[in-house]
N, C-alpha and C positions, 0 to 999 in steps of 0.2 A: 573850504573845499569839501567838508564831512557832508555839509546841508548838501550841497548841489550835488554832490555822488549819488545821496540818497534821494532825492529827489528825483533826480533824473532814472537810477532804477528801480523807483514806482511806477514812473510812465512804460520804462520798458519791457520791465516786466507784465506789467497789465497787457501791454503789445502784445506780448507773447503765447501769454493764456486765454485771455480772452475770447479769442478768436476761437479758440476748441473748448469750450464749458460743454458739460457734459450735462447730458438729460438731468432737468431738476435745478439747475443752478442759475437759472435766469429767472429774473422777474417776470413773473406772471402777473398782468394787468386782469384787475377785477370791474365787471361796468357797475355804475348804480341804476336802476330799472327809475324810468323816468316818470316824475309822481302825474297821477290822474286827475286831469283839468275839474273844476266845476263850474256851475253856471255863477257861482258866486264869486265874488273877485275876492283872493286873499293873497295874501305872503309868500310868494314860493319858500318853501320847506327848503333849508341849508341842506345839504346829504350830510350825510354822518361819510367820513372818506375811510377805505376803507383798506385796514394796513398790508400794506404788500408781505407777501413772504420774506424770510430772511434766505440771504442767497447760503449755499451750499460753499464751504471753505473748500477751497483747490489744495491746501495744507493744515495741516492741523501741528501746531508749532509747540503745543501742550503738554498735548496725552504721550506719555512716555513709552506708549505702547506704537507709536506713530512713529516710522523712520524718518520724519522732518522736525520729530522736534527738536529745541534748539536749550541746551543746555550748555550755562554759565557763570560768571559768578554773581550775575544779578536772578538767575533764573534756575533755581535748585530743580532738583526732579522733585513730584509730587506724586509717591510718597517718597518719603529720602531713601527708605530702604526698599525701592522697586526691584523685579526682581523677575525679568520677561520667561514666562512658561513655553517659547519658543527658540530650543537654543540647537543648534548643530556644528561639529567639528569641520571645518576644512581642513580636506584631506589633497589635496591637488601640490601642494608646496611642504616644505620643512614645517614642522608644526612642533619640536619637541617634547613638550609640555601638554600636547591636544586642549590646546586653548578654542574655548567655544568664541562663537560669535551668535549673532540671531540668524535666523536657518536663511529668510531674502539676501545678505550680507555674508552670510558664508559660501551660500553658493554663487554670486555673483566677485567674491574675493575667487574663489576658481577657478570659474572661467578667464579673470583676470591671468592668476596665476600660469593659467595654462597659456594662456596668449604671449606672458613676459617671456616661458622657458620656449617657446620655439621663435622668440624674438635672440638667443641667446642670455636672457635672463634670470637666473635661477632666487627666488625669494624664499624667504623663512618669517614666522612668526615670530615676534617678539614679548608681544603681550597683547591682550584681548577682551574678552570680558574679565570685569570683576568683581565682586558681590560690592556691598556696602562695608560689611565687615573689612573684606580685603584693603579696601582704601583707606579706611580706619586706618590701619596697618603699616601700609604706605605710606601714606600721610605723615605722619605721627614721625615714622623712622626718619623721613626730609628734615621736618622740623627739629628732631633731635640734631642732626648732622648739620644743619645751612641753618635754623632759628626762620621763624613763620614766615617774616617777611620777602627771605630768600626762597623758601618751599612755595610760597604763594605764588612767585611769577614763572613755576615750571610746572607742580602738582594741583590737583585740584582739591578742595576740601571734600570730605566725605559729603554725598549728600550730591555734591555739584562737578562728578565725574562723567565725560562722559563713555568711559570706558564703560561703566555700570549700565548703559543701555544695551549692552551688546554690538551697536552698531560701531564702536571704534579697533581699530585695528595699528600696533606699531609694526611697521613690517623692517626688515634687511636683509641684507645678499648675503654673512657671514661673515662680512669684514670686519675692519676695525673699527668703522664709522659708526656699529649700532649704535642705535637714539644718540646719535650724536649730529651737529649741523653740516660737517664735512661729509653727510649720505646725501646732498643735495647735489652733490660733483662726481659722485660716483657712476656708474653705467647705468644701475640699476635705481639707483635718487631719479634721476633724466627721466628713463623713461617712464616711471610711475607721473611726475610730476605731467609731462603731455600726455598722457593716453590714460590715468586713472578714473576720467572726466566719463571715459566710452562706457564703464564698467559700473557706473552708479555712487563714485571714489570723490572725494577732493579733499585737497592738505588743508585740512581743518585750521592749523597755524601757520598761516605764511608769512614768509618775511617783512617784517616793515609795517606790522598790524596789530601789534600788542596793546596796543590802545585803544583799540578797539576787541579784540579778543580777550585781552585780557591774560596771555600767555605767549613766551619766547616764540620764536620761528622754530617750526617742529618739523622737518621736510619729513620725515617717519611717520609720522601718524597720519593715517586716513580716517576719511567721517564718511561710514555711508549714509545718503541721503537719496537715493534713486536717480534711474538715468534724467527723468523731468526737470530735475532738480539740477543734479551737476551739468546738465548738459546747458541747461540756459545759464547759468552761473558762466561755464567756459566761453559761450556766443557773445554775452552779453558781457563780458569781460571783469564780472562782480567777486571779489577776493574771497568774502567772510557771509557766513549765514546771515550775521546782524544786519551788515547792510541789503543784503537780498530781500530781507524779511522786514524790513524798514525798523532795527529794533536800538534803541538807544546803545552807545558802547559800554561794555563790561570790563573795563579795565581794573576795576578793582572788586571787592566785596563790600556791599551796604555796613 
């Protein structure tokens, strides 16, 4: 079922994009100038062919500095201790802590925000960005309390967070459920899960995926990745970055 998932959201995907490439990202066909006859009969000259351009990536799944990249536990950030010179507070929702995010992702957590509370909505921050250091930290304190193996299928190892890109966000209402799997039944669980997709949002860990992700069912945590991005994921009905991006699964660490 893995293969044919992914398979079939290469073709679709390609469907998808395709069709709008943007200036620069098509092959350009080069001619070869046709060799000049003489009156002596020889060999026509093989052309030397000549190499087409490389196309222009629609994502760049890499550069850390890129909102599509894809960080896991086959695929550390490079460098481990990244550390984006673009960071801004959302201020739209409870924030107690003024937890940054990257400034594209905090202002489009806002306008989310702002859309839950006149939905009847009310969200807060949970956690956000985090240095390298920070995870250290965190890390470390799991593995004290639950031993590696258990810390392994909730926390990410320093290095392979992706909280530390800024682009991750744990949000809730104030209840009881914070980062807890009972935020998936709550009012405000619901409506992020349908509508986070509008805002450039998707639940990074969904249920039924950890074998592929590599991590529990998180309905709390969002990954921004831009509207391009979640909005064909939501169409095309694709769970996880991995298989959107055709990328082997990360279930565990090398």
């Amino acid at each position: 079922m893995m293969r044919r998932t992914t398979a079939l959201s290469s073709v679709l995907i390609a469907s998808v994009f395709l069709g709008g490439c943007a200036t620069g990202s098509v092959d350009i066909a080069t001619s070869t100038p046709t060799a000049t006859q003489t009156a002596t009969a020889s060999p026509a000259a093989t052309p030397t062919p000549t190499p087409k351009p490389a196309r222009t990536p629609f994502f760049n799944i890499d550069d850390p500095n890129s909102i599509t990249v894809v960080v896991n536990k086959h695929r550390p950030l490079n460098p481990s201790n990244f550390e984006s010179p673009d960071m801004s507070v959302p201020t739209a929702l409870s924030n107690p802590y003024s937890r940054p995010l990257r400034t594209e992702a905090a202002q489009a957590l806002d306008r989310m925000a702002t859309d839950a509370a006149a939905a009847g909505i009310q969200l807060s921050v949970a956690s956000a960005y985090r240095s390298y250091d920070t995870q250290v930290a965190t890390y470390n304190g799991f593995v004290a309390r639950d031993g590696q193996a258990q810390a392994d299928t909730y926390s990410a190892r320093p290095g392979h967070s992706e909280h530390q890109t800024g682009l991750a966000v744990d949000l809730n209402d104030g209840g009881p459920c914070q980062v807890d799997v009972c935020f998936a039944d709550t009012a405000a669980g619901q409506w992020l899960a349908a509508n986070s997709w509008q805002y450039g949002f998707i639940v990074r860990y969904p249920n039924g995926y950890d074998s592929i992700t590599g991590y529990q069912y998180e309905p709390w945590h969002f990954r921004y990745v831009g509207t391009r991005v979640s909005t064909a994921m939501h169409n095309l009905k694709i769970p996880t970055l991995e298989q959107f991006f055709n990328l082997e699964p990360a279930p565990s660490y090398y």
